[in-house]
N, C-alpha and C positions, 0 to 999 in steps of 0.2 A: 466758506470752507476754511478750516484751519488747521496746519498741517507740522509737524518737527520728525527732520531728518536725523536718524540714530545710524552707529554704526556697531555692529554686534561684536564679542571678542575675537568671530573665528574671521572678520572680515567683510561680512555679509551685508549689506544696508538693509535697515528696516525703516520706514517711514509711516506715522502715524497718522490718522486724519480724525477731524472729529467737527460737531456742529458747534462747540465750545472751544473757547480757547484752551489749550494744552498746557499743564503747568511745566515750568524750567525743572529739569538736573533728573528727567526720569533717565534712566541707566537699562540700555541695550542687553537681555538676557540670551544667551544660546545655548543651545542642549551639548555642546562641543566647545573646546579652543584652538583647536588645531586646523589649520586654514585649508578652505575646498578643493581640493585638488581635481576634481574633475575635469575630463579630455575626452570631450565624446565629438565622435566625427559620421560627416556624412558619405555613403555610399552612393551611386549612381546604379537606377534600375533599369537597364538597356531596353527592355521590352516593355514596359512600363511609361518609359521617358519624365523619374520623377526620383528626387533623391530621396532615402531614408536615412534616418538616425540611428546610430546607434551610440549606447548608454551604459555598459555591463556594469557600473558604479548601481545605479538604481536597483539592483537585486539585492539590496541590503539595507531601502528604505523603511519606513515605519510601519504597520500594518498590522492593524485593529487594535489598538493599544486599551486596556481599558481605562473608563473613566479617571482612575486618579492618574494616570499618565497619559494625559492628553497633552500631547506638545501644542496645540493649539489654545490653549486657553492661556488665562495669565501665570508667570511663575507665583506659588505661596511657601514654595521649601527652596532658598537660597539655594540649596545643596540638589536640588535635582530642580535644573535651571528648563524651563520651556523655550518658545521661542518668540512668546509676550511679554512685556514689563506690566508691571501695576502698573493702575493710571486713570486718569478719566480720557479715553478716548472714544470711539465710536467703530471704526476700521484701520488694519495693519494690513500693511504691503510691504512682504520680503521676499529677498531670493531664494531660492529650493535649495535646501539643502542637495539633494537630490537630482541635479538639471539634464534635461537633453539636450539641452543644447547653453552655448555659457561665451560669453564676450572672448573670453581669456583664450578657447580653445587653440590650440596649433598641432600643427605637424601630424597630420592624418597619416595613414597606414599608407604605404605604395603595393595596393595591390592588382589585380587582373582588372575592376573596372574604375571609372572617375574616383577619386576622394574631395573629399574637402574639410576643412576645420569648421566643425557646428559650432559657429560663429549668431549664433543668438540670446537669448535670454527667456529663461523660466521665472517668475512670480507666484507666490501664492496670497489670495488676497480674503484673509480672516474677514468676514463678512461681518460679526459682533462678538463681543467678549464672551455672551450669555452660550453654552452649547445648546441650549435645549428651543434656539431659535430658529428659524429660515425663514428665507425672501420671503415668504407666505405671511408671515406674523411680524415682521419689520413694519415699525411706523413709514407712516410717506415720505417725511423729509430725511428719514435714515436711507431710502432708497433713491432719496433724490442724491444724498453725499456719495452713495455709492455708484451711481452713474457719474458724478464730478470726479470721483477716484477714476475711475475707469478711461474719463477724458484724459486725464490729470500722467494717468501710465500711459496711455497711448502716444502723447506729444515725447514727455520722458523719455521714452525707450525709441520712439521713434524717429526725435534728433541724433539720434547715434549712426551714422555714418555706413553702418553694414546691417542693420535693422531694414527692413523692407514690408513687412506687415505684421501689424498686431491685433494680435484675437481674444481677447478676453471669454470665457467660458467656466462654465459648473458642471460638474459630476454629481447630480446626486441619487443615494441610494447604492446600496450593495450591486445593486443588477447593472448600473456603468459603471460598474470598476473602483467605486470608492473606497481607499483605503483606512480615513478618521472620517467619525461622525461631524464634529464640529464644524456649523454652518459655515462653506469656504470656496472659493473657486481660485483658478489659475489665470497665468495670463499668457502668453505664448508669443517670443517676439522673434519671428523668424528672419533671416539672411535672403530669402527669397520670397514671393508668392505663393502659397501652396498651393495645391491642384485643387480643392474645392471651388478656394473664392477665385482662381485665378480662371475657371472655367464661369463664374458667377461674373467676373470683370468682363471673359468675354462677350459675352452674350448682353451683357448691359453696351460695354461700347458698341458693338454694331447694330444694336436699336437705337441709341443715340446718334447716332452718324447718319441713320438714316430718319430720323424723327424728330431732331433735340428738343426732347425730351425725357423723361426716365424710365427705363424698363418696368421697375416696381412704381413707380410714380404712376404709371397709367394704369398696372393690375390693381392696389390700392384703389382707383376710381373706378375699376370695373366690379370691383369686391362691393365696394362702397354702393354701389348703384342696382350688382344682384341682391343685396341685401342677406343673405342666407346660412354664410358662415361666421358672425361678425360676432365678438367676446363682449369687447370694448371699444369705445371708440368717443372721443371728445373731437374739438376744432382742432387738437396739434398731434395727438396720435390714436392709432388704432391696436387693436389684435385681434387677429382672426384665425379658422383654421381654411389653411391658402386651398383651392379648388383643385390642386397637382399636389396632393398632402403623400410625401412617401411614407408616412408613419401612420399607423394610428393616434389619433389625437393631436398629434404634430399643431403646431401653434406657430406664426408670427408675430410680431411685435415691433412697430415701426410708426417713426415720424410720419404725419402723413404730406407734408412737404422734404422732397430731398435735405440731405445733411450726411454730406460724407464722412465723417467721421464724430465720435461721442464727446470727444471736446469741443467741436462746434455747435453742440446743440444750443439753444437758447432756454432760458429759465424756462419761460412757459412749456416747451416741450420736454425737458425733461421732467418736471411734476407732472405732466403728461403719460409720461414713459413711466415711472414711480407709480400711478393708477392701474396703468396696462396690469405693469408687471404682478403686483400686488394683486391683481382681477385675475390673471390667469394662473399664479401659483395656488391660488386659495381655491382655485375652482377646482385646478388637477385634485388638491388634497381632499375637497368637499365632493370629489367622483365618488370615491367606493369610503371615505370620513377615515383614510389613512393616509398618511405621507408615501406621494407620488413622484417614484423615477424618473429621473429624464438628462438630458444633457442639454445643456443652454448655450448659445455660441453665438457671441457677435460678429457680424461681418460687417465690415469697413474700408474705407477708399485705403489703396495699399499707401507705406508713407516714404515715396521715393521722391518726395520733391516735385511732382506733376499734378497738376490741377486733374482733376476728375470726376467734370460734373453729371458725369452720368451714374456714379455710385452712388447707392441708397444707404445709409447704415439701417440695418435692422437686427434684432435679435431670432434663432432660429430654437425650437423646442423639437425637442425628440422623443420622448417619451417610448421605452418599450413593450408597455403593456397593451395588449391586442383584447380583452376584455378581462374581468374582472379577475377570470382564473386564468389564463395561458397569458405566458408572457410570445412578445415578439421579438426574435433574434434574426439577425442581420444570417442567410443563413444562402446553397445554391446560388437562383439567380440573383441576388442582391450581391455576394461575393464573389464568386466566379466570375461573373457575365455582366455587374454592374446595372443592373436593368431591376428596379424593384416592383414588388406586386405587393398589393394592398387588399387588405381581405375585405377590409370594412371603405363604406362612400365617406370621403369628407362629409356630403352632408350631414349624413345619420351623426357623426361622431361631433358634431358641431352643436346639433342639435342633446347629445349628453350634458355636453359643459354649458351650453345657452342656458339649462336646466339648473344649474350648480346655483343657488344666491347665494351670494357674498354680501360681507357688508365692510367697508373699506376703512372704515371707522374712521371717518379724517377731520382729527383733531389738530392736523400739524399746518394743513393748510386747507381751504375748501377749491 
């Protein structure tokens, strides 16, 4: 992997990555020079027992731009600058114009409940130059640099001192929320734990403490062993659609040996992980031979300085389509009440995508 740190006019770091070497004296673009001023702070939800963010800067972010103004892509008109350089590289990683959360923040609000300065960091991480691309159609070793990225932001951001877990994740599709086309995900480095994974941490430590062992560690061998929901699957990773699927279609994606975190992976697993991923993006797309929704989220051991050998990293898929014409929305008991209902069996929907051939075309490595 080889990588050059830039730093853009309005302040912002951009770091390039690429499977080649990067030529000297490319020059940091931004759509702006006037530096981020963002102060976005956290509330406390008493009955909840969970902070939120808030952002009111972000109502003024970018959204649906057409193609000749894709701030994602590379600048070609000096005079309406993007927020790529030329260049030969492979993936960009920059800060949000737009953050919920930002190092810099201070001096939250004094009002009726807790505050705090959202004291973290937002990323965006341009997946390739090309728009007309996704994880689907990515070579294997482009997805192996992009799990290296991924490791590479996670240690990054998570030697900083007020950092406490980083989640790397994709939006893609109009139907979660995405605002540009061009192939991209985020990275989210939060000041604290959040309540998904921190509820996922729990339930892994106390099956560890009582079995040292790993909670997904063993469901992985019990997957492995029903045989019946399984995508992909080599000696160092799997995907599967998991047996407790809250979504339809819902997909994992994991080491099949523990590895707390994506910069620990080892080469072998992560060309591993680059097979998965590439198997079950191309399958979602080869369901109904259209580009398929979904939201992609890595979960990872938090990075507070403590060993945690009972954290699995895996990647989690959500997909909202419920079949081919209704979509599925988060909607009653899913949001109200927390408790979701699943129309369709893991099986059945396992057995769609076991359906799906792919062909992985792997020229990059076998």
């Amino acid at each position: 992997m080889y990588l050059q740190e830039l730093l853009k006019p309005d302040g912002r770091k951009l770091t390039l990555y690429s499977r080649c070497p990067i030529a000297a004296g490319i020059q940091a673009p931004s759509p702006g020079n006037e530096p981020i001023q963002a102060n976005p702070h956290l509330r406390w939800h008493p009955l909840r027992g969970e902070w939120v963010a808030y952002a009111s800067h972000r109502q003024g972010r970018t959204f649906m731009p057409p193609p000749e103004y894709n701030p994602l892509a590379p600048t070609t008109n000096p005079e309406f600058p993007t927020e790529l350089p030329q260049g030969q590289y492979d993936i960009a990683v920059f800060e949000n114009r737009f953050p919920s959360m930002a190092v810099q923040a201070h001096d939250p609000p004094h009002l009726i409940v807790d505050t705090l300065p959202a004291n973290g960091a937002c990323e965006v991480v341009v997946f390739t130059q090309d728009p007309s691309k996704s994880l689907s159609n990515l070579e294997l070793d482009h997805l192996d640099l992009l799990l290296q990225v991924w490791g590479d932001r996670t240690r990054a951001l998570g030697d900083q001192a007020q950092i406490q877990y980083v989640l790397p994740f994709e939006n893609k599709g109009v139907e979660v929320g995405v605002t540009l086309h061009h192939p991209h995900g985020q990275i989210y480095a939060y000041p604290f734990v959040p309540p998904v994974p921190a509820r996922m941490l729990e339930q892994q430590q106390a099956y560890y403490q009582q079995h040292q062992r790993g909670l997904l560690q063993d469901l992985i061998q019990q997957e492995i062993a029903d045989d019946q929901r399984i995508l992909y699957r080599d000696e160092w990773a799997i995907a599967f659609v998991p047996i407790c699927a809250r979504y339809p279609y819902e997909v994992w994606v994991a080491p099949i040996q523990p590895v707390p975190t994506l910069g620990e992976l080892t080469q072998e697993q992560r060309r591993s992980l680059a097979k998965a991923l590439k198997t079950v993006t191309l399958k979602f797309d080869g369901l109904w031979n259209r580009p398929f929704p979904y939201l992609m989220a890595w979960y990872q051991a938090p990075t507070d300085g403590q060993l945690h050998p009972e954290s699995h990293l895996h990647a989690e898929f959500y997909p909202p389509y419920r079949t081919a014409d209704r979509l599925k929305y988060l909607a009653g008991t899913e949001l109200a009440a927390g408790m979701f209902a699943n129309d369709a069996l893991p099986e059945e929907k396992a057995k769609d995508l076991q359906a799906v051939v792919v062909n992985l075309a792997e020229s990059a490595y076998a």
